[in-house]
NUZAMI-475366 format. One record per residue (C-alpha): x, y, z; residue in three letters; chain; residue number from 1. Coordinates in nm, 3 decimals, padded with zeros to 5 digits, m for minus. Layout:
N
PT       x       y       z residu chaine num
PT       X       Y       Z    Ala      A NUM
...
! end
This chain:
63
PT       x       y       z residu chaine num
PT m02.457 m00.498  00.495    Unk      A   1
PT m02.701 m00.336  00.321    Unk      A   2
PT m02.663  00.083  00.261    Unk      A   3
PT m02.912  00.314  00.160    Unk      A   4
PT m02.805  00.644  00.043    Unk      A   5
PT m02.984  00.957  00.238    Unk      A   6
PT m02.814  01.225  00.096    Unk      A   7
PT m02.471  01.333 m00.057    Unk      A   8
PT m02.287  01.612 m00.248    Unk      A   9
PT m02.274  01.475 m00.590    Unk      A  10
PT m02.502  01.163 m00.805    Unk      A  11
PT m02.219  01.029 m00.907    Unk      A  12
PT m02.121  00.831 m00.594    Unk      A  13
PT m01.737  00.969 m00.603    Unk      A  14
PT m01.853  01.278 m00.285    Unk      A  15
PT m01.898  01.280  00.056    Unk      A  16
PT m02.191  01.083  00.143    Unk      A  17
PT m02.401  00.969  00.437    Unk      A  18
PT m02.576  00.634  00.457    Unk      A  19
PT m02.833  00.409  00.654    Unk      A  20
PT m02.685  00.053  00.716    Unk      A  21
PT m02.979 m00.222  00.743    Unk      A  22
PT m02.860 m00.246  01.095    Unk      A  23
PT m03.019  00.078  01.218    Unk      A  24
PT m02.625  00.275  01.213    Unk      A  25
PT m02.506  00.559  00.957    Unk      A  26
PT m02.245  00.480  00.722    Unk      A  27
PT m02.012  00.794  00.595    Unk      A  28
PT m01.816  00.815  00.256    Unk      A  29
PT m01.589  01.094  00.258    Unk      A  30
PT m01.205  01.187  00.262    Unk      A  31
PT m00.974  00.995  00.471    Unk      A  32
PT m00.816  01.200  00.754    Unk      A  33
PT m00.431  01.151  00.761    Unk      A  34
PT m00.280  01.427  00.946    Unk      A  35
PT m00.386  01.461  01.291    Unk      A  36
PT m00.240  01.327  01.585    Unk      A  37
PT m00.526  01.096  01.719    Unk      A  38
PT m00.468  00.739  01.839    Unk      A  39
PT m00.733  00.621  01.593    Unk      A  40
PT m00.735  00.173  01.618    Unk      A  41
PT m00.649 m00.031  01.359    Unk      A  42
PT m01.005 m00.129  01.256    Unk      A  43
PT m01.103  00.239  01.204    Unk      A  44
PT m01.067  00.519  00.964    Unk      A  45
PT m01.118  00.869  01.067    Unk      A  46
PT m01.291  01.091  00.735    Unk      A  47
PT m01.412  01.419  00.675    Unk      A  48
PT m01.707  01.514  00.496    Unk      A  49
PT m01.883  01.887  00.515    Unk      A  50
PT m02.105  02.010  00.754    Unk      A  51
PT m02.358  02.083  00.519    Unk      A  52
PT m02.379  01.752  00.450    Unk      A  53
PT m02.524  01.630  00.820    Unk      A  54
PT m02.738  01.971  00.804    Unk      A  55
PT m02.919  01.830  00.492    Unk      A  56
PT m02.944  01.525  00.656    Unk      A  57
PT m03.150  01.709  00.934    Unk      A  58
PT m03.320  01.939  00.748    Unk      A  59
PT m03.447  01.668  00.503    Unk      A  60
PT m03.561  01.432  00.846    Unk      A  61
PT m03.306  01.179  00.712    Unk      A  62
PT m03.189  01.115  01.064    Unk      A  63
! end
């Protein structure tokens, strides 16, 4: 898969982060979400990443 970075918090790749995937999707870097009490499969991670982060997205026309 293929990622292009649209925008993140940081330039040093180690931040929350959003991403376009060659196949049309988004792909999100961010903190993994431990503590909640969702039935969340095996194959998937929940993560957290700020809001400002999608709004810059937006406001950008990244997405």
């Amino acid at each position: 898969m293929e990622l292009t970075k649209l925008v993140g918090s940081c330039d040093e790749g180690d931040c929350p982060t959003l991403y376009l995937t060659d196949r049309g999707t988004l792909a999100v870097q961010g903190v993994q979400v431990t503590e909640h009490d969702l039935r969340i499969p095996a194959h998937e991670i929940l993560v957290e990443i700020p809001v400002e982060l999608i709004r810059k997205a937006v406001r950008d026309n990244l997405i």
